[in-house]
C-alpha positions in Angstrom: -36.7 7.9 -2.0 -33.1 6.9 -2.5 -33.9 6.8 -6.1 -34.1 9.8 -6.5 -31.6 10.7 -9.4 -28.5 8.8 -10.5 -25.4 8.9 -8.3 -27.6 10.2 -5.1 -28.6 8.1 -2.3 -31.2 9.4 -0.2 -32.7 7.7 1.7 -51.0 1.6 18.9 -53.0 1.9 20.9 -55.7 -1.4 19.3 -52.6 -3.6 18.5 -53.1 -6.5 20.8 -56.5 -6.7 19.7 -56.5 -5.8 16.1 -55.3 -9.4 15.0 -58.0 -10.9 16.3 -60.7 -8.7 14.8 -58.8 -9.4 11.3 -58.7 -12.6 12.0 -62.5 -13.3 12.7 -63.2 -11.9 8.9 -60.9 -14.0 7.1 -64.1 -16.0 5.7 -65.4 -13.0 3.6 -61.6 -11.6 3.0 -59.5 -12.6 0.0 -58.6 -16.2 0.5 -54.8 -16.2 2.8 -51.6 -18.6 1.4 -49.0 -19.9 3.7 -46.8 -17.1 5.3 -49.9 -14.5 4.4 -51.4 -12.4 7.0 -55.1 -11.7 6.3 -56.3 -8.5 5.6 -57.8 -6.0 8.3 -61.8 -5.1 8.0 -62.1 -1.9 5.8 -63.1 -0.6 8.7 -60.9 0.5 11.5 -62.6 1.6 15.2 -61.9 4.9 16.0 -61.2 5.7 12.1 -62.9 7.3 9.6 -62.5 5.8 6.0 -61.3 8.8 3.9 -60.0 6.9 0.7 -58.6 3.6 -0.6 -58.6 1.3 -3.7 -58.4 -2.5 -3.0 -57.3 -2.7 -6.9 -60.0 -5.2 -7.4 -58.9 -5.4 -11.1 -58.9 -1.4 -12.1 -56.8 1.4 -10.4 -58.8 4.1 -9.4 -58.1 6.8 -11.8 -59.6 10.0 -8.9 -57.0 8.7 -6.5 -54.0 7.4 -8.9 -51.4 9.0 -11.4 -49.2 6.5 -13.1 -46.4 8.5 -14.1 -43.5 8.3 -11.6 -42.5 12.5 -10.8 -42.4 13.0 -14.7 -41.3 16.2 -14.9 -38.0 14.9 -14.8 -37.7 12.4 -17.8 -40.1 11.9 -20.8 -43.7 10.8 -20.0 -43.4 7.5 -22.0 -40.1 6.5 -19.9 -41.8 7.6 -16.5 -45.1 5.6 -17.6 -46.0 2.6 -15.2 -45.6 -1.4 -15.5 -48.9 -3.1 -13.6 -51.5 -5.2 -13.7 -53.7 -7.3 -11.2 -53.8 -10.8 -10.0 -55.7 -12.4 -7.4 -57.9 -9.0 -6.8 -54.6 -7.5 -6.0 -52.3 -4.5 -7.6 -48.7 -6.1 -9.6 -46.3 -3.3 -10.2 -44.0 -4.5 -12.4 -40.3 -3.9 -14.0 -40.4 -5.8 -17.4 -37.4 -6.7 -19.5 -38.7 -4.1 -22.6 -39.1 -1.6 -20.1 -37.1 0.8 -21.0 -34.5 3.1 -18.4 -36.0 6.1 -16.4 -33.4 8.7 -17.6 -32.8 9.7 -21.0 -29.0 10.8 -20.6 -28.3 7.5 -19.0 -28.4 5.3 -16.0 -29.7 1.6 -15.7 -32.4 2.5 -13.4 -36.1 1.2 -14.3 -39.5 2.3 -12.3 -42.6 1.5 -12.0 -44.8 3.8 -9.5 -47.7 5.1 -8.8 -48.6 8.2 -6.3 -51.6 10.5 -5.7 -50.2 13.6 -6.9 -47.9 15.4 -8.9 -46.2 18.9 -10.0 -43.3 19.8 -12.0 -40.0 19.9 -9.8 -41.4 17.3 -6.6 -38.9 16.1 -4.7 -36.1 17.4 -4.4 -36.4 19.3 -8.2 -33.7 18.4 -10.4 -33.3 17.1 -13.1 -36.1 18.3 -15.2 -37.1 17.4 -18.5 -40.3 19.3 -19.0 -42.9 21.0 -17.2 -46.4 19.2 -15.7 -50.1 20.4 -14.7 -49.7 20.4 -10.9 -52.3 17.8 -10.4 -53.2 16.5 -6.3 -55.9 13.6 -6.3 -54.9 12.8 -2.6 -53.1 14.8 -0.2 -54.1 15.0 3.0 -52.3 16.0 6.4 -51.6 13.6 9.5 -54.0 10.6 9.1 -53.5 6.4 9.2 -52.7 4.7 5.9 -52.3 1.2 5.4 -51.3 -1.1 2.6 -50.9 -5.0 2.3 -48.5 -6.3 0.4 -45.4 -8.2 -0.8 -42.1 -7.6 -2.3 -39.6 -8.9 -4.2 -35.9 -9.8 -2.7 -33.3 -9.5 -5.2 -30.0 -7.1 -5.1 -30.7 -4.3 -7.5 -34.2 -3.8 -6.6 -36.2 -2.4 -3.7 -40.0 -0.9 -3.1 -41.8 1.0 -1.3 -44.7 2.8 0.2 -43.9 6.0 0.9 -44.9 10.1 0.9 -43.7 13.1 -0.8 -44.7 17.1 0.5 -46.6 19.2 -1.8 -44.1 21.5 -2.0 -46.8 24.5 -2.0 -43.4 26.0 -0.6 -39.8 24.7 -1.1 -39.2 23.8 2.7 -42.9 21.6 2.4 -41.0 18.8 1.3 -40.1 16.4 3.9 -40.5 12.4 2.8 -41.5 9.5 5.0 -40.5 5.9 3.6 -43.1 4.0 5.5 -41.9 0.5 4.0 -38.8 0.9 1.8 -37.3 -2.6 1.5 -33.7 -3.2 -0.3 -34.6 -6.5 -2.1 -30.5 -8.2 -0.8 -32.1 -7.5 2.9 -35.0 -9.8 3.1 -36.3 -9.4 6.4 -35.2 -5.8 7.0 -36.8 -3.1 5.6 -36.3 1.0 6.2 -38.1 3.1 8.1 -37.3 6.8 7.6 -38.0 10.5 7.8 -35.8 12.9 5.5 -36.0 16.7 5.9 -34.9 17.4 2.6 -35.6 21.4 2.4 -37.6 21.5 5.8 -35.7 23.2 8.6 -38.5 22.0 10.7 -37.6 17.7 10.8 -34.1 16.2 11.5 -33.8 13.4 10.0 -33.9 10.1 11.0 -33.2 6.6 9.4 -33.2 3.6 10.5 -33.6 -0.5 9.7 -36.9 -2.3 10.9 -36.0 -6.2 11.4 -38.8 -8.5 11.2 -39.5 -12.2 11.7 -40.6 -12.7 7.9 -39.2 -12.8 5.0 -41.2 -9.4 3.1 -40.9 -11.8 0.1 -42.7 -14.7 1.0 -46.0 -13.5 2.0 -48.4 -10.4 2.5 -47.6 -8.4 5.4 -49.7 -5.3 6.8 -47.3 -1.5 6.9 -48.8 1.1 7.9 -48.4 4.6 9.3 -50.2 6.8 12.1 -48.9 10.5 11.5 -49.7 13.2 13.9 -49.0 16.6 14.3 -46.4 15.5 17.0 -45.6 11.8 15.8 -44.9 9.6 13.0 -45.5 5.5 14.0 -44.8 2.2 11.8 -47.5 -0.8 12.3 -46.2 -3.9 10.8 -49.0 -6.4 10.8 -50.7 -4.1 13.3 -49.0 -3.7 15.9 -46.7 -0.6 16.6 -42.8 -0.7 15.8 -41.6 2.1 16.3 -42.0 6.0 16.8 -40.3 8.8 15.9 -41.6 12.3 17.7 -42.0 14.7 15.0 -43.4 14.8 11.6 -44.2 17.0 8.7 -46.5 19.5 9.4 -48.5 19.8 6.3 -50.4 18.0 3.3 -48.2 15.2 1.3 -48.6 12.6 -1.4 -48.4 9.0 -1.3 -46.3 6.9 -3.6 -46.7 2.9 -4.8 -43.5 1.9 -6.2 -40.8 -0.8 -7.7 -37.3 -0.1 -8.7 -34.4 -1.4 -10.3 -30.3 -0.3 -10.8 -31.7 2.5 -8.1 -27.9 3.3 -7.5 -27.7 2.0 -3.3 -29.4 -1.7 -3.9 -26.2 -3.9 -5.2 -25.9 -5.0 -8.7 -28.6 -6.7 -10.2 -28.1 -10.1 -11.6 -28.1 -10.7 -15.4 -29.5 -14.0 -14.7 -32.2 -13.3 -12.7 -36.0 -13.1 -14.8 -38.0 -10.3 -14.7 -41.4 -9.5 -14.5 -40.4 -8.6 -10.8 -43.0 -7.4 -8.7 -44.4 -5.2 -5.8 -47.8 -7.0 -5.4 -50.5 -5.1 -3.1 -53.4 -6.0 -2.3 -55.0 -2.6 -0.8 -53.9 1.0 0.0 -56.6 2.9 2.6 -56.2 6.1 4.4 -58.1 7.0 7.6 -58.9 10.5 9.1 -59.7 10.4 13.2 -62.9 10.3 14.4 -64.2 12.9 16.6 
């Protein structure tokens, strides 16, 4: 993630008919708003559920850690904002939340991921050691959230995935949905190498004919040992032809003063929010 640390910036194949087998379960689905796509079926042909949590009121504690990679600053100022509303998961950056970093910086964080280990991501800083701890980690698969964000400078959020790290080079990150809240119908779609030799990386900005503000939207990611590809409301949006070749982590997460987002504006109320209504991961069938 471009938050990273202070100072660092970082960055198909059933589309055309998906829609309309979402579409014909929107009577036993969670009720849509204007701007809303509906949610998919749990069930996805040719898919085999593996895991998910549609944060009907509780997080599930054997898939979730709430502490954002807290090796690197106290566990108290690592420790997640959320909540739930409408059946749905509210990450939250509150005004008494206080700064991610000790030794300063503005930013503020509220994540949550499905794994940890002292030194993820890129390693540094580090404030004190953690139990390695992986709840969910799986390799090559299709994961899917629905959600919305919030668009204001200073901020963005994202759904995204970490390497284990079993070995230093394991540590390549896709951003699946990263949106930079002063774009708000553009979010990123990337794929940094960090320490693996293996992955060059590639960034890029995914346009879309929504504002990611004004309604829940469907992201999701197909990874193969050969490809990575980005589903926006189901249908594929692009495809990048390589991918990390081993296990990773998933992360849930809003940030604030992130260092690359534009200044945030005193004036402008918090709680804000990264509102999801599901997360679900799917191994093939066959």
């Amino acid at each position: 993630m471009m938050n990273a640390r202070p100072g660092i910036r970082r960055f198909g194949r059933f589309a055309a008919t998906w829609p309309l087998v979402a579409a014909a379960f929107v009577g036993t689905a969670q009720p849509a708003v204007a701007a809303d796509v509906p949610p998919n079926p749990v069930q996805k042909p040719g898919w085999i559920l593996d895991r998910h949590d549609e944060f009907n009121g509780s997080l599930d504690s054997s898939l979730w850690i709430t502490n954002y990679l807290e090796s690197r600053t106290p566990a108290w100022r690592s420790k997640a904002r959320y909540g739930f509303r409408n059946n749905a998961l509210v990450l939250r950056i509150d005004n008494d939340q206080p700064t991610y970093y000790a030794g300063g910086g503005k930013m503020k964080v509220s994540s949550i991921q499905t794994g940890q280990k002292t030194g993820l991501h890129k390693g540094s800083p580090q404030d004190h050691t953690i139990p390695t701890i992986w709840k969910y980690a799986p390799r090559y698969g299709y994961f899917e959230i629905r959600g919305r964000t919030s668009a204001r400078s200073g901020l963005h959020a994202a759904f995204w995935t970490v390497g284990k790290q079993d070995t230093p080079s394991q540590s390549a990150e896709i951003d699946i949905m990263e949106h930079p809240g002063r774009t708000p119908r553009n979010f990123n779609f990337n794929l940094f190498k960090w320490s693996d030799p293996n992955i060059t990386q590639v960034t890029q900005s995914v346009g879309t004919s929504f504002d990611l503000a004004g309604g829940m939207h469907i992201y999701a990611l197909e990874w193969t040992p050969t490809q990575i590809k980005l589903y926006v409301d189901n249908r594929l949006t692009r495809t990048v032809n390589q991918s990390p070749a081993y296990a990773s982590g998933f992360l849930l997460g809003i940030y604030e003063n992130a260092g690359w987002t534009g200044n945030v504006d005193p004036n402008d109320p918090r709680p804000k929010e990264f509102v999801v209504d599901y997360f679900r991961a799917y191994r093939k069938a066959g």
